[in-house]
N, C-alpha and C positions, 0 to 999 in steps of 0.2 A: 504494500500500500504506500503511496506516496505522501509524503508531509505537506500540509497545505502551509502559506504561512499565512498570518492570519494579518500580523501588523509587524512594522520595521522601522528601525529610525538611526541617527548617526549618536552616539551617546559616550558614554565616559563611564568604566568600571572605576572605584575608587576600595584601595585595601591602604589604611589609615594614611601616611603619609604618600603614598604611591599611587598613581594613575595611569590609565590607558585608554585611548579613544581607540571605537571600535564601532560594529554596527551592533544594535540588542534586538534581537528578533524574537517575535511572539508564533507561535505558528500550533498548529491541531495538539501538537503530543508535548511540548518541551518551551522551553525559552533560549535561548542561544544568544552567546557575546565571542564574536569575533573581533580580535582586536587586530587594529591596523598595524601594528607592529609586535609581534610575540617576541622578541628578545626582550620584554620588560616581565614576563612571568605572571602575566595576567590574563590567562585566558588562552586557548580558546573554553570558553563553557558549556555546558550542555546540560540544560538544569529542568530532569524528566519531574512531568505534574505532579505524578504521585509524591516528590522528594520535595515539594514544595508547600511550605504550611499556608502562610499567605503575603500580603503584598503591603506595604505602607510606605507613609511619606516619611522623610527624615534630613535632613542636614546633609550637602556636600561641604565639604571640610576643605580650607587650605591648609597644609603642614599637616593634615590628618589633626587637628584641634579648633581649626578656628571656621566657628558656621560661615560659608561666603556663599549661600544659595541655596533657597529653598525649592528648587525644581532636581530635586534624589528621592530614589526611593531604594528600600530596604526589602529584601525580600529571605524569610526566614523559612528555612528548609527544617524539617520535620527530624534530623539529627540534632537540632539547636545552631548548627552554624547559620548567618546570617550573609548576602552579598548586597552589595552598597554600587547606585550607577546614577550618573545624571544623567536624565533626561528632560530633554523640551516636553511643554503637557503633563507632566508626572501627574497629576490629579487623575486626568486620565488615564494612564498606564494604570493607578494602584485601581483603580475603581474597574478595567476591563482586564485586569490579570484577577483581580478577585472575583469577580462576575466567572474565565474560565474554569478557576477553580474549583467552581461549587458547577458547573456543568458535566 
C-alpha cells in the first residue's frame, strides 16, 4: 500500500541547543522530518502513529533556553521521549496531528 501524504511544510527540528531545517511531513501512517543537511544528527525521523501520544504547542528556544517563538510544537511519543520542530501555522499542525490521532 502506498503512503498518502497528507500535509508538508519546510520547518526546523530543535534538540535543546541544536537545530536543523528540514521538510516535517504528515502523511496516512507516520510523521516524517527530513533534514536538509544530516551531518548535524538530527534526523532523518520517522515517527509511526501508534509511537505517538499527542501533539502541542510549546516554545522554540534560542541556545536551547531562551523562548524566541511561539510557532513549535512538541510532540510526545508514548515511550515518554518528546520531539520539538518549528513550524509556520503550528496551531494548526497541533490541532490536525491531534485530530489524526484519534482517527
Amino acid at each position: 500500500m502506498e503512503t498518502q501524504v497528507t500535509k508538508s511544510v519546510i520547518g526546523m527540528v530543535q534538540n535543546g541547543a541544536v537545530r536543523a531545517d528540514g521538510r516535517f511531513t504528515l502523511t496516512d501512517a507516520e510523521i516524517s522530518f527530513e533534514p536538509f543537511n544530516k551531518e548535524f544528527g538530527l534526523g532523518p525521523y520517522h515517527l509511526a502513529k501508534a509511537t505517538i501520544a499527542s501533539a502541542e504547542k510549546c516554545f522554540g528556544k534560542g541556545a536551547g533556553i531562551l523562548p524566541i517563538t511561539s510557532d513549535a510544537i512538541r510532540l510526545k511519543m508514548t515511550d515518554g521521549h518528546h520531539y520539538e520542530f518549528v513550524l509556520a501555522s503550528s496551531d494548526q499542525w497541533v490541532a490536525e496531528i491531534n485530530h489524526w490521532l484519534e482517527a
